[in-house]
Backbone as JSON, one array per atom type, in Angstrom:
{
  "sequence": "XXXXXXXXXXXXXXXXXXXXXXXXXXXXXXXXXXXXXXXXXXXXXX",
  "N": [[3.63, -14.55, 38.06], [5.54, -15.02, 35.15], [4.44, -15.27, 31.83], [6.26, -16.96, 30.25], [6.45, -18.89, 32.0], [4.92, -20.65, 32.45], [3.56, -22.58, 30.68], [6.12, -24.5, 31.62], [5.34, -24.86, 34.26], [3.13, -26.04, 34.49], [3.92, -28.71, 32.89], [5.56, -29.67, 35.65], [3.57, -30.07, 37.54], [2.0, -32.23, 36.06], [4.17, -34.42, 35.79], [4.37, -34.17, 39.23], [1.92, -35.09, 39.57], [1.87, -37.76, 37.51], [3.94, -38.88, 39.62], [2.61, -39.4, 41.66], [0.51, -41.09, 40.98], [1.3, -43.54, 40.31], [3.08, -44.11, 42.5], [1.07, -44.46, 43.87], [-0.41, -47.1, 42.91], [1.41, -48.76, 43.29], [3.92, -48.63, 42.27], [6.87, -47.94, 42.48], [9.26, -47.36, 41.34], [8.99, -46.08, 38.94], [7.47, -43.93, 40.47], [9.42, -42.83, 41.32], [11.29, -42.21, 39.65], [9.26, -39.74, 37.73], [8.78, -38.52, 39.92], [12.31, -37.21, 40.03], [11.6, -36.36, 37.67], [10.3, -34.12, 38.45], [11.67, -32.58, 39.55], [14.04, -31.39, 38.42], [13.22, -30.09, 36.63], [11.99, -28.59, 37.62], [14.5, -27.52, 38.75], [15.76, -26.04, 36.06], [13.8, -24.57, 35.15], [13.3, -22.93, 37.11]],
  "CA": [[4.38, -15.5, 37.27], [5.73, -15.1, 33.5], [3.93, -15.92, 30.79], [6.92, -18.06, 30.05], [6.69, -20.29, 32.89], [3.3, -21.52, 32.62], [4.32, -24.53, 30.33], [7.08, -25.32, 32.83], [4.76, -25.22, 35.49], [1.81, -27.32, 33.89], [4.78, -29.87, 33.02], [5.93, -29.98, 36.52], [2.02, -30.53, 38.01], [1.6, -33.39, 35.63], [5.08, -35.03, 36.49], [4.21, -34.6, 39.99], [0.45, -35.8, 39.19], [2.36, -39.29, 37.59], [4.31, -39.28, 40.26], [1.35, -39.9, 42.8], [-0.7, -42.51, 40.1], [2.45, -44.7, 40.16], [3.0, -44.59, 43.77], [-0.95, -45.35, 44.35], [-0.32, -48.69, 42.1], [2.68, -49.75, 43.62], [5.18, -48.95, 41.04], [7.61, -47.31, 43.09], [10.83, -47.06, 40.32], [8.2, -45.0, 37.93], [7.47, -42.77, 40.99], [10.77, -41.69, 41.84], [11.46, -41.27, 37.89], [8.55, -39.12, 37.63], [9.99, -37.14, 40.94], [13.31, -36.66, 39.72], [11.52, -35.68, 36.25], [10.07, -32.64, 38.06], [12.69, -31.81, 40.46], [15.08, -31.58, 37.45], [12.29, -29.31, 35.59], [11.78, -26.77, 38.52], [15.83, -26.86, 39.02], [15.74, -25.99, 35.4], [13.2, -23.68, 35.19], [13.62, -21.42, 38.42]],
  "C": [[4.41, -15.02, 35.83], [5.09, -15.8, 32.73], [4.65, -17.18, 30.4], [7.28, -19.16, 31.01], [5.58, -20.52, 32.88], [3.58, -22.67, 31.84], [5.23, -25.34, 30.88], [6.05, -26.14, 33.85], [3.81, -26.09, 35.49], [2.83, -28.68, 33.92], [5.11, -30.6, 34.01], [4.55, -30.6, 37.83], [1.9, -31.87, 37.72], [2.67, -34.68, 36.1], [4.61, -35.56, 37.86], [2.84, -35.9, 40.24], [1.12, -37.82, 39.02], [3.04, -39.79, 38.52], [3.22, -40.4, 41.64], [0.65, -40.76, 42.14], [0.43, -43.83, 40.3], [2.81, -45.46, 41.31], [1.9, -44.91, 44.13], [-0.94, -46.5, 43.67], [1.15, -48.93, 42.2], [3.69, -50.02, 43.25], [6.44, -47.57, 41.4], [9.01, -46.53, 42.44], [10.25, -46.37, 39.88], [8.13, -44.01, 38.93], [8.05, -42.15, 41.04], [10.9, -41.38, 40.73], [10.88, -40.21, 37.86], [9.01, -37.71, 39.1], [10.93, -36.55, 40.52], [13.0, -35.77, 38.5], [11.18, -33.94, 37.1], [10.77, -31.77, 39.01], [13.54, -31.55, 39.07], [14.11, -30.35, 36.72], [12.24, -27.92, 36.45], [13.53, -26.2, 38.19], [16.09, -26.38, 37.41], [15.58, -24.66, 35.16], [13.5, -22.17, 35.64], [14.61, -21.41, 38.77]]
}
């Protein structure tokens, strides 16, 4: 991996990361946000 994708890729961890805290407390609209945030970040990215 590029040096220059390692801040992508940390970004896209943590995204997914909120994604899974949001859906574990029941807050299902924040999850998918937090999905689309890091689908939108990879399709970005890579």
């Amino acid at each position: 991996m590029k040096s220059t994708y390692i801040f992508p890729a940390v970004l896209i961890v943590l995204d997914v990361g909120a994604a899974i805290v949001c859906a574990f407390n029941k807050d299902f609209k924040k999850a998918v946000y937090w999905l689309a945030a890091a689908v939108l970040n990879a399709a970005v990215t890579f």
